[in-house]
Residue, then its C-alpha position, 0 to 999 in steps of 0.5 A: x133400784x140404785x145402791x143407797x149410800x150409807x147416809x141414806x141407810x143412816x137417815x132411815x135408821x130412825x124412821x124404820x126403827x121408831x120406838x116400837x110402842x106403836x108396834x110400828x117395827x113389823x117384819x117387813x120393815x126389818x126385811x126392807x132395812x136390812x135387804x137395803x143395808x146389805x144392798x149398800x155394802x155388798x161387792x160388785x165386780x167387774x174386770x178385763x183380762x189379757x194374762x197370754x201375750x196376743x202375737x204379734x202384739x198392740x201397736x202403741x202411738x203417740x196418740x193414745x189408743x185404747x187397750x183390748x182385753x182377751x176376757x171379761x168376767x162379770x159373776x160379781x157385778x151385781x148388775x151394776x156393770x157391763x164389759x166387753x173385752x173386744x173394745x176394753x170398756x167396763x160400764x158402770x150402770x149407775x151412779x156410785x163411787x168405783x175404785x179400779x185397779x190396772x196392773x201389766x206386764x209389758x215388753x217390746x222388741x227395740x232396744x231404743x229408749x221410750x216413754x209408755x204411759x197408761x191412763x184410766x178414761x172416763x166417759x172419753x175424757x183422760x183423768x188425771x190417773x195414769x202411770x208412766x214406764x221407760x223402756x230401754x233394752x229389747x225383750x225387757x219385761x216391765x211390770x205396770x200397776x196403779x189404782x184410782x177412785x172415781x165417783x160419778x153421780x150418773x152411770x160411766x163408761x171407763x177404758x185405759x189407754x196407752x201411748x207411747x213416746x214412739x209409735x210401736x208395737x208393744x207385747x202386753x201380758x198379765x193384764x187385768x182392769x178391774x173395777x170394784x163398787x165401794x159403799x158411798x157415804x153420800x150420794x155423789 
């Protein structure tokens, strides 16, 4: 059963808790009300992970092409998502509000000036959520970090993606992609 948001769980406040002169406030509803409220507020996880650089790396272009992961965790999903480290995507099962977090440590072996852009795809399409790092000097170790929050009323598909101002091969550590549910006000 999907997640309620929090206006649902409002709106039913007065209907499963009516003035208990009818006796109508049993112990099933209580248990219903508040399995449903916990349900609403409760964490869910899902994340990707690369922490050892792969040798000899990823090769960026300048088409974007999508980052793989070496791991995926889902002891917190809650069943609301999948992962698959192989092909970098997290699925979220259902329709709800997702904040995500991309953070990466990356460095490359050329020491000529280029553009490195991350950005967080949804269902295929890019979003406006991305974070760009110019690289200058060889063996330099830059970190990358950004979040975004995306609501989706039927269940997605989400991957980042990079691309670079120069086709290279880039060497990435460090890195983790990870989703998380928040409680909805309203249904999305």
């Amino acid at each position: 059963m999907a997640r309620k948001t929090l206006d649902q769980m409002l709106a039913n406040l007065l209907t499963a808790f009516p003035d208990n002169n009818t006796k109508f406030i049993t112990p099933l509803v209580l248990r219903t009300y508040f399995d449903d409220l916990i349900k609403a507020l409760r964490p869910s996880y899902a994340w990707l992970v690369r922490q050892a650089p792969v040798p000899p790396g990823q090769l960026v272009t300048v088409a974007p092409v999508r980052l793989v992961f070496t791991a995926d965790e889902l002891t917190f999903a809650q069943g609301e998502y999948s992962a698959a480290f192989a092909t970098g995507r997290i699925t979220r099962l259902d329709a709800g509000v997702c904040q995500f977090n991309f953070t990466a440590d990356v460095s490359s072996p050329s020491n000529s000036t280029r553009l490195l852009t991350f950005t967080l795809y949804k269902n295929g399409v890019a979003t406006p959520f991305r974070q760009s790092q110019t690289f200058s000097t060889a063996g330099e170790v830059l970190s990358v970090s950004f979040g975004a929050i995306q609501s989706s009323s039927l269940p997605a598909d989400y991957d980042m993606y990079v691309q670079s101002s120069v086709n290279e091969t880039f060497i990435f550590s460090e890195m983790v992609f990870l989703a998380q549910t928040l409680p909805a006000n309203s249904p999305v």
